[in-house]
C-alpha positions, 0 to 999 in steps of 0.5 A, spaced: 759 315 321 763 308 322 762 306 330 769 306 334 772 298 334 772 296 341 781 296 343 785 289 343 785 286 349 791 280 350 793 276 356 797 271 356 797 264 361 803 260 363 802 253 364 806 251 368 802 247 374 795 246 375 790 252 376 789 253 383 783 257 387 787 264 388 789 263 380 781 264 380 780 269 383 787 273 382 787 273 374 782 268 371 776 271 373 778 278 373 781 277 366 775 273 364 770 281 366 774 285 361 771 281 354 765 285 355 769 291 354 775 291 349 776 285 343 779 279 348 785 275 345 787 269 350 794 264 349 797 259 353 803 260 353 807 254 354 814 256 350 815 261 356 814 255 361 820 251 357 824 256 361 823 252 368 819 245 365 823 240 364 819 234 362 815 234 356 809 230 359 809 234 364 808 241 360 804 237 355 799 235 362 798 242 364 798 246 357 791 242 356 789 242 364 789 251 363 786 251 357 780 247 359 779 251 366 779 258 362 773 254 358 770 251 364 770 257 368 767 261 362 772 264 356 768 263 350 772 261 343 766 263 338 767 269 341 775 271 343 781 267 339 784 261 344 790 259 341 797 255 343 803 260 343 806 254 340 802 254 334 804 260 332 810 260 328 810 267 327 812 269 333 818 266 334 821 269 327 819 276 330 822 274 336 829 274 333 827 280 329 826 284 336 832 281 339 836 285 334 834 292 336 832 291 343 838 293 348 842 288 353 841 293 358 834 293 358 834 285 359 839 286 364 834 290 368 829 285 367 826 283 374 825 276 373 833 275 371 836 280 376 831 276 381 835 269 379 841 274 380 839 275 387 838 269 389 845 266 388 848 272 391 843 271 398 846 263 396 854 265 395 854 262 389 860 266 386 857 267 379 852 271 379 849 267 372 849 261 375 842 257 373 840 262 369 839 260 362 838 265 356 830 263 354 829 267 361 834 272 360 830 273 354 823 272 356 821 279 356 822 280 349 818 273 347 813 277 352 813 283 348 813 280 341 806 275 344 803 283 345 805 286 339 804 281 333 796 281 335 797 288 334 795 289 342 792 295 345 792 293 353 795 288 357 790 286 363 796 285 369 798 286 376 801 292 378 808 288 379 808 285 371 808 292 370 815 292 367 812 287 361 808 292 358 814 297 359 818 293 356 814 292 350 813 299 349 819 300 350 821 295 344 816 297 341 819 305 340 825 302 338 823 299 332 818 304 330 824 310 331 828 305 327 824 302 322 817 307 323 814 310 315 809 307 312 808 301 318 808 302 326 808 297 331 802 298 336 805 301 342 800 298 348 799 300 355 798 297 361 790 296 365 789 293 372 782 290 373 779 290 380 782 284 383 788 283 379 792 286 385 797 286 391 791 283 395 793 275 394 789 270 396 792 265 402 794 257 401 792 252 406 799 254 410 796 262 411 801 264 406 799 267 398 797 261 394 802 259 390 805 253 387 812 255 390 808 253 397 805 248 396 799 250 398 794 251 393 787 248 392 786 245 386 780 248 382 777 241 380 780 238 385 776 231 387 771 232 392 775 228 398 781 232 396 778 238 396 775 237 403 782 234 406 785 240 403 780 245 406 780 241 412 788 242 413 787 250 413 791 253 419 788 255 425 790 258 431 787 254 437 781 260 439 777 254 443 770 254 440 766 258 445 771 265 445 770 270 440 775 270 434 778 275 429 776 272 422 781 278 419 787 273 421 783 266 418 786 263 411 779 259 411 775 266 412 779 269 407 776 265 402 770 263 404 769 271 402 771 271 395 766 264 394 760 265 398 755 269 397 755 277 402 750 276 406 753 269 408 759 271 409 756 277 414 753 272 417 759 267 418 763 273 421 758 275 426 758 268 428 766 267 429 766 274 432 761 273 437 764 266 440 760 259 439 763 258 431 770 254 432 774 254 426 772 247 424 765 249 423 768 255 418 772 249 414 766 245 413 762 250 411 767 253 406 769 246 403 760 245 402 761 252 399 767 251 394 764 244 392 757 246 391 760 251 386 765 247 382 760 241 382 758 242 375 764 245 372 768 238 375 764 234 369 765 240 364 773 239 366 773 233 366 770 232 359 775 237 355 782 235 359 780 227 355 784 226 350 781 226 343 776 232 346 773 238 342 779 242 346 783 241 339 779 244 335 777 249 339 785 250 340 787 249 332 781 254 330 785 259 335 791 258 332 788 259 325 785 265 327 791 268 330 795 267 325 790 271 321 792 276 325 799 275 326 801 274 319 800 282 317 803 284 322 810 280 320 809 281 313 810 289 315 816 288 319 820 283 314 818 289 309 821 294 313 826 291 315 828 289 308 827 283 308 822 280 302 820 275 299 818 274 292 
């Protein structure tokens, strides 16, 4: 009897800044755990990031700077194919092909577009569609297409990028009820890895990580840099002698998630006893982060040059997903009607 063939697992990454500890921590290694269970797919998704990118060096910069980080930190591409959505042309003709059958209603319910509406309402902007354009009304479909033309199985999200796979199931039926007889589009299904979850990881300013803020820790960040950034984390002003809370602390919540358990045991008996100020936590942190990113700086740094081994890394990916992709399309032109030859 023929073993069971493991499920495809696809997660998809947006460049649309440079990759920060809470990216870490909150996707990239919970993403990274799942390729020891299911066959993993992992894209960079830069024409998603056209939708708010408007400088093409930029876009260029960061698609480069995410693939090289998703390496350094451990993604194997002799094991999982590493591609660039942009390589895959593919993609965007079955795009267009699902846009036809996918309802304006369901987009109108989308909540990145009905997010954006929001805020033109909280701004007193009279039309409600202001600023928003039709690549973002029609994320959700591009997102759908990237999960079902790699005839994927489940989708790594957190619970609030649930309604991604939704959509896709949804989009998904609508075409097998249209068109379903001798080819079905695979309809996927969500999982939530241990991590990827509300429980954010804080930015210098207390608040989520995020680039919105302004309050990230770059992953690769030079040493001095990282210092003064570990350094600027905000602090109450508990004076070094008195007894602190670590629950309340930034700092501590990250020296949680990188220093070994028994250190960080130690590290909150010392705060809670009194006789640790904030400062000492700071150092000790920034020695942590450095000690471990160390020897990933020089491997980041080498794959982000220009001309590196990260083209062909990218362009094998990109042959191995077309490989992937082509079957599925040529089943949907055939179901459809359209037909070449």
């Amino acid at each position: 009897m023929a073993a069971e063939q493991p499920k495809v697992s696809l997660t998809g990454i947006k460049p649309t800044g440079e990759p920060h500890l809470g990216n870490y921590i909150g996707a990239i290694r919970p993403s990274l755990e799942l390729t020891e269970t299911y066959e993993s797919i992992y894209f960079i998704a830069d024409y998603h990031a056209l939708t708010s990118i408007r400088d093409g060096a930029e876009l260029a910069r960061y698609t480069r700077s995410v693939a090289a980080t998703w390496i350094t930190l451990g993604l194997d591409p002799a094991k999982t194919i590493f591609y660039r959505q942009s390589d895959v042309p593919e993609i965007f003709e079955l795009s267009w092909v699902l846009s036809c059958v996918t309802a304006k209603g369901l987009m109108n319910r989308a909540h990145a577009y009905k997010a954006a509406r929001d805020r033109n309402v909280e701004n007193g902007v009279k039309d409600l569609d202001a600023g928003i354009n039709m690549g973002l009304f029609n994320y959700p479909v591009l997102m759908a297409v990237d999960i079902l033309i790699m005839n994927t199985d489940v989708v790594p999200v957190g619970l609030d990028q649930s309604q991604h796979v939704e959509y896709t199931a949804d989009i998904a039926g609508t075409f097998n009820h249209l068109y379903g007889g001798d080819f079905t589009l695979t309809v996927p299904t969500g999982i939530y890895p241990a991590g990827v979850s509300a429980k954010s990881l804080p930015g210098t300013d207390g608040r989520k990580m995020s680039k919105s803020y302004r309050n990230t820790i770059a992953l690769f960040a030079p040493e001095k840099q990282l210092r003064k950034l570990v350094r600027g984390i905000v602090s109450d002003s508990t004076p070094v002698d008195e007894p602190k809370d670590p629950d309340t602390s930034a700092a501590f919540a990250l020296y949680e998630n990188f220093a070994a358990a028994e250190a960080v045991k130690d590290m909150r008996a010392r705060l809670e006893a009194g006789g640790t100020g904030w400062g000492e936590l700071k150092n000790t942190l920034f020695e942590t982060l450095n000690d471990w990113l160390s020897p990933l700086r020089e491997r980041y740094d080498a794959l982000v040059a220009p001309g590196s081994e990260l083209d062909a890394i990218l362009a094998d990916g990109a042959e191995r997903a077309r490989e992937r992709a082509r079957p599925v399309l040529a089943g949907v032109r055939h179901a459809v009607g359209i037909t070449t030859g």
